[in-house]
N, C-alpha and C positions, 0 to 999 in steps of 0.2 A: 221886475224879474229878480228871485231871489239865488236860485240854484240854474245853472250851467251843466246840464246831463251830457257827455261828449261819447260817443257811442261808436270807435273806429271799426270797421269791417271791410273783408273781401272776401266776395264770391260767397258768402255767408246768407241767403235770403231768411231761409226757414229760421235761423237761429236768430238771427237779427229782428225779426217779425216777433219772436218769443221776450227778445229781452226788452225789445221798445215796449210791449205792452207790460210786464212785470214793472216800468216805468211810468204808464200811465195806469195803472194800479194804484199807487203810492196812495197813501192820507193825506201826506203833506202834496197841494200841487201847482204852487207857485214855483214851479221851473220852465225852462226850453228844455225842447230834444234836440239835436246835435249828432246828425249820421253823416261819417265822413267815409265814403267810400276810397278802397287805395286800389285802382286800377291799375297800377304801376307797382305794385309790391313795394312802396317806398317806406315801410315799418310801421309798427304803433306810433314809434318818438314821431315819427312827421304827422300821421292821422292825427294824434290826441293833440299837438300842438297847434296845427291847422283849426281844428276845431276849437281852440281854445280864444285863437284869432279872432271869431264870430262871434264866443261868449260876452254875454251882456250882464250875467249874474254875478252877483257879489263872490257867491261861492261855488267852484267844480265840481262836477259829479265824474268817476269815468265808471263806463258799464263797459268788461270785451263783449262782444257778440255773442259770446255763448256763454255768458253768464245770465244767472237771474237777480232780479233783488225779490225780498220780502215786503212787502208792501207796507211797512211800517219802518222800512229801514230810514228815509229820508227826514222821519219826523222824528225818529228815537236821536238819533246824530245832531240835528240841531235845538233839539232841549239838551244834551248832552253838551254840546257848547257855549248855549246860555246859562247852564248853571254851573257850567266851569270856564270862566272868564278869560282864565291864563293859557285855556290853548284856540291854537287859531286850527286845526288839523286832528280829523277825527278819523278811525278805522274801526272797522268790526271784526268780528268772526266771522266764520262763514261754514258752509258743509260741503263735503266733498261729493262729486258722484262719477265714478268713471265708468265708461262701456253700461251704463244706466245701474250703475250698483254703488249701494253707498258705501265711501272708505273711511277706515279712521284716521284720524290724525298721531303722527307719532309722539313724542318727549320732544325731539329737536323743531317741532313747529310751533310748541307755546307762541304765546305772542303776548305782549307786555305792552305798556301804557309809561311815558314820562317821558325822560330823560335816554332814548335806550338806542342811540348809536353803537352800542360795544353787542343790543342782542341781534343789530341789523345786519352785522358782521359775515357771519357763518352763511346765512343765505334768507332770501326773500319772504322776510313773516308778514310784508303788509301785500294785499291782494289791490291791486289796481283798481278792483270793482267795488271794493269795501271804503275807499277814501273819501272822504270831502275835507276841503280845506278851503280857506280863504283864496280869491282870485289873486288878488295883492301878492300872498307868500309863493304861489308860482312862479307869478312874474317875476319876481325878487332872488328865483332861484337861478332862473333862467329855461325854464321849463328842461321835459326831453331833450336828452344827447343825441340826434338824429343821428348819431356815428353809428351808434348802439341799434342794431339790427335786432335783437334779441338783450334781456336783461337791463333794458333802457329804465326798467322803474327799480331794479336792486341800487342804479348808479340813483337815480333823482331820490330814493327814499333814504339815502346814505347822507346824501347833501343835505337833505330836509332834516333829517336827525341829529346832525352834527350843530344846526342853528337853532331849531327849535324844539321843544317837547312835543308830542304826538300825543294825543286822546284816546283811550280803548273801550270798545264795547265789548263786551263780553259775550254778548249775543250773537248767535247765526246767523247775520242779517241777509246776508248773499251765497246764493248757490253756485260753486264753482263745477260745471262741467268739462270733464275731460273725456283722453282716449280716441277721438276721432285722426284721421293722418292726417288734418292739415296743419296740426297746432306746431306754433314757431319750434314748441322745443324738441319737436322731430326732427323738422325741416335741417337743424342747424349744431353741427357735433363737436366736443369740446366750449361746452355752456362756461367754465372756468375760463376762459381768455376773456371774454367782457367781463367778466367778477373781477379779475384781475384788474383790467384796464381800469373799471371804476373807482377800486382801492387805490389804486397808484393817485388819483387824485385829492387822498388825504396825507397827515402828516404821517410821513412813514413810523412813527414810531408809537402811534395810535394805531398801527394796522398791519403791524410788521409780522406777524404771529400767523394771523388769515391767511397775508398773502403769499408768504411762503409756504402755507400748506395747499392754498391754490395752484400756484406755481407748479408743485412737487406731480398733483393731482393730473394737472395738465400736461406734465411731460409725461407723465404715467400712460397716461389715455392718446397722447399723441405718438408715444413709441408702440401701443399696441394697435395703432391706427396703419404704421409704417413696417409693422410684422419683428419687430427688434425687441425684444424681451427685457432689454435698459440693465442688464446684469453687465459686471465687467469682471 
């Protein structure tokens, strides 16, 4: 078994039933599938780790639930790795669709390939559904922050960044669906306190710049939460 597909969901049938098959789609298809139900609401960090527990693949896949892949994605990423030796950790592109309409991507969402802790910074260019990486460099990271209810992979793609270089495809390879209400980043307000929490655990002076403008953001968004206008 080469690849480890880890597919967390809840209460998701129909979208889950969509993405497993964009999975068994694939060219490449020496992998498992890996559906971790979270009946408990206990987050993605706990689903995708749990499910990582079970993997037997050299290398991870994660798919959310209401994502797709391209059925070419998994074979493009690992020619992509064997003809680039130096990374262990590969991402794609992807395309957007929300409320069944396609969006575009702005300036602040480019997404870069190497060395790129400092463009991981600002906020989350690598899509969870777009990554494969060696099982090893998970382990080694310590997977999911299961603290992290929300933004669990801006903290683990931060750590990942800071040790290794990261792989880019340039390509679409994964459809990211949005817009439905269950998605976490409804669910949960002032997204900027786990950005935060996660920076706080690099060297503050690689991160001083972010996290005072997070900071700033989150008192911002928490005084208008609490009806106080933050003027003095």
């Amino acid at each position: 078994m080469l690849i480890s597909v880890i597919i967390p969901t809840f209460n998701r049938p129909e979208f889950t039933r969509e993405a497993v098959a964009s999975v068994k789609a694939q060219t490449f298809q020496d992998f498992e599938i890996i559906v971790v139900e979270d009946p408990e609401q206990k987050g993605p960090a706990w689903a995708r780790n749990l499910g990582v527990k079970k993997a037997k693949g050299k290398y991870l896949a994660f798919l959310d639930s209401d994502d797709l892949w391209d059925k070419k994605k998994l074979e493009k990423q690992l020619k992509f790795l064997a003809d680039n030796p130096q990374y262990k950790i590969c991402y794609t592109n992807e395309t957007w669709i929300r409320d069944g309409k396609h969006l575009n991507q702005m300036k602040k969402h480019q997404k870069y390939g190497g060395w790129i802790f400092d463009k991981c910074l600002p906020l989350c260019i690598i899509s969870a559904s777009s990554i494969l990486l060696e099982k090893q460099v998970f382990d080694g990271l310590g997977g999911f922050d299961e603290e992290f209810i929300v933004c669990e992979d801006y903290d683990l793609w931060l750590r990942m960044a800071a040790k290794y270089p990261i792989g880019y495809l340039d390509e679409k390879l994964i459809v990211k669906r949005g817009g439905h209400a269950d998605q976490l980043s409804k669910k949960y307000w002032g997204m900027d306190r786990f950005r935060i929490k996660a920076l706080e655990k690099h060297d503050y002076n690689l991160v001083k710049d972010e996290l005072e403008q997070k900071r700033q953001i989150f008192l911002k968004g928490a005084l208008k939460r609490s009806g106080k206008s933050g003027k003095t």
